[in-house]
VMD Tcl script that builds the backbone (N, CA, C; Angstrom):
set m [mol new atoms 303]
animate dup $m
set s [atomselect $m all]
$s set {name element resname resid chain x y z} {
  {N N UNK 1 A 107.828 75.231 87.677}
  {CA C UNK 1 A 108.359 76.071 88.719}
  {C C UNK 1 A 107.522 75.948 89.991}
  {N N UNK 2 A 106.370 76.105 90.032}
  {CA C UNK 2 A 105.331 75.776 91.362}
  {C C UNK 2 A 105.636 74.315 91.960}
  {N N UNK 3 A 105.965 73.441 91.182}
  {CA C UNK 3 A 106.036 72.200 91.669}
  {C C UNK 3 A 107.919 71.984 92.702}
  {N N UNK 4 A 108.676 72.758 92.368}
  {CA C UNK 4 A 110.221 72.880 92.686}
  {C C UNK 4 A 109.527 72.946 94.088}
  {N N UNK 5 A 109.787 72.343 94.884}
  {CA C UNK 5 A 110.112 72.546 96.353}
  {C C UNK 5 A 110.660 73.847 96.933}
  {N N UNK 6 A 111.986 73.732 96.340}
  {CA C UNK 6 A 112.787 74.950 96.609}
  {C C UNK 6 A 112.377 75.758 96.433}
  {N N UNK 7 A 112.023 76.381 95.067}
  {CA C UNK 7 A 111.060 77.595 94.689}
  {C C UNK 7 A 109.726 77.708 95.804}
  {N N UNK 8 A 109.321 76.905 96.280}
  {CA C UNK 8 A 108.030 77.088 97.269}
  {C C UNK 8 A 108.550 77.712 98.547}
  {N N UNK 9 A 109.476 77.126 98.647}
  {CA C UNK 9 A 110.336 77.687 100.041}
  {C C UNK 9 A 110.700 78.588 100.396}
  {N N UNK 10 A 111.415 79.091 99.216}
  {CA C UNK 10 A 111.807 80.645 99.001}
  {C C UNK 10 A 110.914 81.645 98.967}
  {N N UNK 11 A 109.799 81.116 98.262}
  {CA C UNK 11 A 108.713 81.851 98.091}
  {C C UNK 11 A 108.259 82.276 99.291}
  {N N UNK 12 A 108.251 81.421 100.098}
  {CA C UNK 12 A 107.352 81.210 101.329}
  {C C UNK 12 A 107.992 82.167 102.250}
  {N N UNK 13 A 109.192 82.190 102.279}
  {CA C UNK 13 A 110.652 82.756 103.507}
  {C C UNK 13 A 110.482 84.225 102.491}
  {N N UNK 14 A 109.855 84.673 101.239}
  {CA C UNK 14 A 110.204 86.328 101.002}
  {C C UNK 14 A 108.510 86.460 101.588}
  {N N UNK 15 A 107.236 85.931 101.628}
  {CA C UNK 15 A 106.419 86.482 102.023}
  {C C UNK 15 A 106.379 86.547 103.737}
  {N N UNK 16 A 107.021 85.623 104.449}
  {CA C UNK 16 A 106.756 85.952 105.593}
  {C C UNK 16 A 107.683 86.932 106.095}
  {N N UNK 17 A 109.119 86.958 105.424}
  {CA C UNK 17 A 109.782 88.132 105.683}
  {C C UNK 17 A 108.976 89.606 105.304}
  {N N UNK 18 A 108.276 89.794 104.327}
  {CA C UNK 18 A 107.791 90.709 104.072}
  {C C UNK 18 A 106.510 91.093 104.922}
  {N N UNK 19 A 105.862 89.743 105.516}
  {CA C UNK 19 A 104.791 90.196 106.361}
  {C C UNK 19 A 105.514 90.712 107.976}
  {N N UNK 20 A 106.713 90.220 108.123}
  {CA C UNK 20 A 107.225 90.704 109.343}
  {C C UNK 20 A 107.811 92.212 109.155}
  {N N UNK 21 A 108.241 92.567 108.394}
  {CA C UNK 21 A 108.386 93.794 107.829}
  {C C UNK 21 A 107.391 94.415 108.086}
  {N N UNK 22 A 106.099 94.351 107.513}
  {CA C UNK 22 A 104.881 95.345 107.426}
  {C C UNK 22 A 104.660 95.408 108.262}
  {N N UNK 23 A 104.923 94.501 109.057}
  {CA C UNK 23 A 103.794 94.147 111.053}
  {C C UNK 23 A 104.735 95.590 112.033}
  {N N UNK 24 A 105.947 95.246 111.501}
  {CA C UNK 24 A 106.658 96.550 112.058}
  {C C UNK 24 A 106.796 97.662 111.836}
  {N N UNK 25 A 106.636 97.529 110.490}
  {CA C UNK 25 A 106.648 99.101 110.227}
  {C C UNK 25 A 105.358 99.758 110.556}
  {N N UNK 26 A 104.063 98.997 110.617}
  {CA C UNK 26 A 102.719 99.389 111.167}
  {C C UNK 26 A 102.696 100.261 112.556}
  {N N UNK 27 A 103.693 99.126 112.903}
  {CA C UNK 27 A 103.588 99.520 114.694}
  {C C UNK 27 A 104.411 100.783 114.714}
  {N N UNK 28 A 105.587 100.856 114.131}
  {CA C UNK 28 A 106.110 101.507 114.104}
  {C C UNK 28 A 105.205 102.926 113.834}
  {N N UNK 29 A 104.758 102.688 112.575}
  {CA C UNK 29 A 103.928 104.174 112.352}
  {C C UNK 29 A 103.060 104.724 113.408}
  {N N UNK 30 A 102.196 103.284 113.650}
  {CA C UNK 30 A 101.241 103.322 115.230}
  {C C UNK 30 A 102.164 104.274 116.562}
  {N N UNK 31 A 103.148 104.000 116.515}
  {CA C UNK 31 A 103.906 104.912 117.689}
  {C C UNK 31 A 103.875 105.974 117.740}
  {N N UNK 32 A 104.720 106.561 116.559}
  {CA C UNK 32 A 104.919 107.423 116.414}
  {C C UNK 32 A 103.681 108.722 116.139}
  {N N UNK 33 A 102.649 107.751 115.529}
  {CA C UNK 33 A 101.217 108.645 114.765}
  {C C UNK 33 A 100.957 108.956 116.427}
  {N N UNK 34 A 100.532 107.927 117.934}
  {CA C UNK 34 A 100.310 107.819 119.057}
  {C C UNK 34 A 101.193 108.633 120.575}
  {N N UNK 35 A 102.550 109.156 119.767}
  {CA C UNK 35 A 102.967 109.587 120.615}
  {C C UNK 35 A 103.540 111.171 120.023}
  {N N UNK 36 A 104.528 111.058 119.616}
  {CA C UNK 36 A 104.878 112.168 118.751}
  {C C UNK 36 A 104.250 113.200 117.703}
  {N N UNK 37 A 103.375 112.489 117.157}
  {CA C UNK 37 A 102.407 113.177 116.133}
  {C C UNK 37 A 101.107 113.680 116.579}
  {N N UNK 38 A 100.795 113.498 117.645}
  {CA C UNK 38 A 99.777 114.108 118.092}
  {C C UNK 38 A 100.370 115.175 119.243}
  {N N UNK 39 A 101.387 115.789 119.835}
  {CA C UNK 39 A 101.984 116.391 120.348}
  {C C UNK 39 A 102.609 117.613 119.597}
  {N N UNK 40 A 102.887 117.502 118.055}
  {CA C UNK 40 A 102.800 118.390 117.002}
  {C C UNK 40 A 104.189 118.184 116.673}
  {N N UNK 41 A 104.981 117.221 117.007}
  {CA C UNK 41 A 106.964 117.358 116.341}
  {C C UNK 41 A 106.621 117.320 114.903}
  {N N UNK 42 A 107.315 118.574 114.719}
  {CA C UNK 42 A 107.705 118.492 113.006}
  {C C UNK 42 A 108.085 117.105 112.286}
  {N N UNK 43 A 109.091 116.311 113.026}
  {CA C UNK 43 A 110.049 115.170 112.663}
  {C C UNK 43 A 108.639 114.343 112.050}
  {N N UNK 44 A 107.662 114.641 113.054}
  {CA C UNK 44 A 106.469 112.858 112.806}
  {C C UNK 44 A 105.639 113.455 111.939}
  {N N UNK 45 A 105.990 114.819 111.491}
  {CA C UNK 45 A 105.243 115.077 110.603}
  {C C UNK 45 A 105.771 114.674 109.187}
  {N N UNK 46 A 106.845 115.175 109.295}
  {CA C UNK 46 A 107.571 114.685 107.839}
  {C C UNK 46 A 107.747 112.825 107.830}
  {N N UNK 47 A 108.258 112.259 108.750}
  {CA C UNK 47 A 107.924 110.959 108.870}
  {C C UNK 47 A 106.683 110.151 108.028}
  {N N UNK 48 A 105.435 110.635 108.646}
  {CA C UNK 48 A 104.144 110.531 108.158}
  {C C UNK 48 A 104.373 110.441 106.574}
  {N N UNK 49 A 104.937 111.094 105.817}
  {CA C UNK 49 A 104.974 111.437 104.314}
  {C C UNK 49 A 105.290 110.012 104.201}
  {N N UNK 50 A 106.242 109.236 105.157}
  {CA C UNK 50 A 106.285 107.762 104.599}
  {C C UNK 50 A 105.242 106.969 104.166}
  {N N UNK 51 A 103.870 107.138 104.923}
  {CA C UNK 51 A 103.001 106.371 104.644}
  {C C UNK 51 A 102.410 106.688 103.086}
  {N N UNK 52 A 101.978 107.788 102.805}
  {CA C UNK 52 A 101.486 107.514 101.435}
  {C C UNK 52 A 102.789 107.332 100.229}
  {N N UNK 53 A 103.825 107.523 100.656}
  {CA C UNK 53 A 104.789 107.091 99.972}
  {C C UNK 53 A 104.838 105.693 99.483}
  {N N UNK 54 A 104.988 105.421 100.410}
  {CA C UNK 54 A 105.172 103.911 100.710}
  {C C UNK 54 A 104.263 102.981 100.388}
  {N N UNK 55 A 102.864 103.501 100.139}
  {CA C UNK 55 A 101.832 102.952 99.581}
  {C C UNK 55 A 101.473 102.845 98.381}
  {N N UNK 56 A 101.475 104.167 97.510}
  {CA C UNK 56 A 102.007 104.320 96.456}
  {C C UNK 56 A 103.059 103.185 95.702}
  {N N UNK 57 A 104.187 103.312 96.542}
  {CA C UNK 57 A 104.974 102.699 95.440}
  {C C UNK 57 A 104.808 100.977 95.134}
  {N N UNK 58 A 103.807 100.201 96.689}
  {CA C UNK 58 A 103.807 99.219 96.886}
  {C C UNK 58 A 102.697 98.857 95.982}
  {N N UNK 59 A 101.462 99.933 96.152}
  {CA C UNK 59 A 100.816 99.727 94.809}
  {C C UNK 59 A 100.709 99.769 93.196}
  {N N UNK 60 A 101.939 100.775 93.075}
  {CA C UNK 60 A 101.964 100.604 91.601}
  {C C UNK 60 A 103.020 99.642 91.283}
  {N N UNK 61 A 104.109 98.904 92.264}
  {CA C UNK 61 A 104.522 97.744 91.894}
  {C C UNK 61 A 103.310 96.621 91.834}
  {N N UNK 62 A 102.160 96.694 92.428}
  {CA C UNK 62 A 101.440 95.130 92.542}
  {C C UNK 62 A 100.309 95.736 90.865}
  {N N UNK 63 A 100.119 96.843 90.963}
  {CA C UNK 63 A 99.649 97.063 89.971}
  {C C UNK 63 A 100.233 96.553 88.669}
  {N N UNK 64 A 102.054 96.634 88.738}
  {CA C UNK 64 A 102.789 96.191 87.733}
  {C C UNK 64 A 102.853 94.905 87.517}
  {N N UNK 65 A 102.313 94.416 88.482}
  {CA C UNK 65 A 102.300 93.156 88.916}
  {C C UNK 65 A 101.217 91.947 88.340}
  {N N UNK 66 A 100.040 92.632 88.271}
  {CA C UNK 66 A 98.673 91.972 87.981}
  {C C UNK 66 A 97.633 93.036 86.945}
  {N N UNK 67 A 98.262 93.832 86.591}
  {CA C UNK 67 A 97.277 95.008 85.962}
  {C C UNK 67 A 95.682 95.247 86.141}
  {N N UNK 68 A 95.331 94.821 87.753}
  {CA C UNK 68 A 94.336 95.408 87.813}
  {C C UNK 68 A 93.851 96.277 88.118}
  {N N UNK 69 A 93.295 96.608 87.516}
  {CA C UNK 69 A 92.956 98.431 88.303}
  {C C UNK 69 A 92.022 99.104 89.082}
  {N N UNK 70 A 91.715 97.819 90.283}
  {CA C UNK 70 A 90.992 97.698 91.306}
  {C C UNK 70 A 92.568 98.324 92.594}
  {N N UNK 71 A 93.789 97.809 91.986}
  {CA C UNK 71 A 94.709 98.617 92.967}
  {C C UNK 71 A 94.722 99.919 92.708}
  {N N UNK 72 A 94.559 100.303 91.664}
  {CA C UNK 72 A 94.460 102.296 91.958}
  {C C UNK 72 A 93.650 102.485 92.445}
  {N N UNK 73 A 92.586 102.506 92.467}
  {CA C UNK 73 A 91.242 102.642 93.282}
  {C C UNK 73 A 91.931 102.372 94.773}
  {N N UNK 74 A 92.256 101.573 95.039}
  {CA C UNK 74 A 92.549 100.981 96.338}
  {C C UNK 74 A 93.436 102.181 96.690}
  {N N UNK 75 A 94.981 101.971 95.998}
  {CA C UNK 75 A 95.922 103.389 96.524}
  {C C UNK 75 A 95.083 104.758 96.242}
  {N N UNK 76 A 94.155 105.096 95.540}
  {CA C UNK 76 A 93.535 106.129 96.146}
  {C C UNK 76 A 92.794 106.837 96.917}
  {N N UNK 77 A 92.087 105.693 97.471}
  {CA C UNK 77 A 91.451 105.919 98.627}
  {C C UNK 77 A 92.496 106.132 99.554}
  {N N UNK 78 A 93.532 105.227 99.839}
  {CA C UNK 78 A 94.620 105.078 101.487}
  {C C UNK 78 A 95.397 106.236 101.033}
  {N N UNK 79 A 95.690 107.041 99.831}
  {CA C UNK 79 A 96.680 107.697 99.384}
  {C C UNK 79 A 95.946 108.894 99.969}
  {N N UNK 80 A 94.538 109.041 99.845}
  {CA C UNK 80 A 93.488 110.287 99.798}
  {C C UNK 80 A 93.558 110.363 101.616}
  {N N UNK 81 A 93.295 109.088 102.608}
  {CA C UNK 81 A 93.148 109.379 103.628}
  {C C UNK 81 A 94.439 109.608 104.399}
  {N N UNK 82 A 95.531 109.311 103.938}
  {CA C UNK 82 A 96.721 109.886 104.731}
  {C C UNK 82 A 97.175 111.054 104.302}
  {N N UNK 83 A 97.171 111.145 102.839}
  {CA C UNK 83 A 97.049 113.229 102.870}
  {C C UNK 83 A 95.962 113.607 103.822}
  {N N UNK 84 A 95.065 113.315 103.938}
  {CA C UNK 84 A 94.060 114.194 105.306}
  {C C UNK 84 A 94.959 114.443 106.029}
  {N N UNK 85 A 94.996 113.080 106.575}
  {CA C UNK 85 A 95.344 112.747 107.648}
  {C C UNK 85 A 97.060 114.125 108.285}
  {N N UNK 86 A 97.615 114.260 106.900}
  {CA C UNK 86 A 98.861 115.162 107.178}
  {C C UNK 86 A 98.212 116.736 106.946}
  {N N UNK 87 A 97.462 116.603 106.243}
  {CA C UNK 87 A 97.036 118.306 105.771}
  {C C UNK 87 A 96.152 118.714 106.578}
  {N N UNK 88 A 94.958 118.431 107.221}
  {CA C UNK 88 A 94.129 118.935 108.278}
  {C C UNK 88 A 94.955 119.829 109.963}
  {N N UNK 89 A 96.017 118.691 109.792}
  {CA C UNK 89 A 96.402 119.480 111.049}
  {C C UNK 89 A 97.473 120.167 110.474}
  {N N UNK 90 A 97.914 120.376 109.361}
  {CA C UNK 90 A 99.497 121.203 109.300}
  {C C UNK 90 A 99.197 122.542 109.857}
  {N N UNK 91 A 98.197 123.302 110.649}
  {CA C UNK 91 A 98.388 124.148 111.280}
  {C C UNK 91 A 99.291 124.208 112.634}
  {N N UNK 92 A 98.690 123.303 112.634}
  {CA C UNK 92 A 99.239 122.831 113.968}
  {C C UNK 92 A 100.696 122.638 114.174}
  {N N UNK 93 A 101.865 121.734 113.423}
  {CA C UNK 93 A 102.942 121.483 112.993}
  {C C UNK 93 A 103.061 122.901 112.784}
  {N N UNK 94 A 102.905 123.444 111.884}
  {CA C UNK 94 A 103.617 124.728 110.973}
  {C C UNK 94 A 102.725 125.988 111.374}
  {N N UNK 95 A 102.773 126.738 112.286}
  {CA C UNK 95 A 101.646 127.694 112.808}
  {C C UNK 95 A 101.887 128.865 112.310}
  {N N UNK 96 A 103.467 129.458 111.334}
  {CA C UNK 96 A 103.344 130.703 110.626}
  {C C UNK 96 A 103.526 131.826 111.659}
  {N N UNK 97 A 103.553 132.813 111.061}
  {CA C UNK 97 A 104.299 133.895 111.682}
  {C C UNK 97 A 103.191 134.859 112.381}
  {N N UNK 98 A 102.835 135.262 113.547}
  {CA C UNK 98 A 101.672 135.687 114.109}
  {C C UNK 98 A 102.159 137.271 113.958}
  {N N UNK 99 A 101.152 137.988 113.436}
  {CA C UNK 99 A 101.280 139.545 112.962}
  {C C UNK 99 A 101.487 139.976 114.428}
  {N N UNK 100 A 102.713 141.073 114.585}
  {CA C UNK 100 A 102.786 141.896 116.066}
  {C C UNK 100 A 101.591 142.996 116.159}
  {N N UNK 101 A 101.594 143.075 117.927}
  {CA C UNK 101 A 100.235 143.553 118.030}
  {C C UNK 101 A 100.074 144.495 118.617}
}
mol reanalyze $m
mol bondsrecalc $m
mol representation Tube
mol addrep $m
């Protein structure tokens, strides 16, 4: 199978599709984390949930993938710093009901 041409090709056309994918969705997050999410919209808050989502699932497919378990370690660290990253400020997003005075 490594030696098929074709199979190399294909191979080749799902990883660079997939690296053009990530390059965008990066930026994409980059925007939104840069414009919207630091301004406090609810929307980029729930948005945000994409990232450890999305990490998660990419890691326990590669995990399924190679069974090493140097990728949990890995998704737990990026999993650990984008919950911060959403929970430190949810005051901010979600500010709750201020007692009358």
């Amino acid at each position: 199978m490594a030696s098929d041409p074709k199979f190399a090709t294909y191979l080749t056309t799902i990883l660079v599709d997939d690296g053009i994918s990530g390059v965008g969705l990066a930026v994409f997050g980059m925007t939104v984390s840069f414009t919207s999410y630091r301004k406090g919209a609810k929307w980029a808050w729930y948005l945000s949930w994409s990232n450890p989502i999305g990490i998660l699932t990419a890691q326990l497919n590669m995990y399924a993938l190679t069974g090493s378990t140097l990728v949990i370690v890995l998704a737990a660290v990026f999993i650990g710093a984008c919950l911060l990253g959403l929970f430190l400020p949810y005051r901010q997003f979600f500010p709750g009901e201020r007692p009358a005075s």
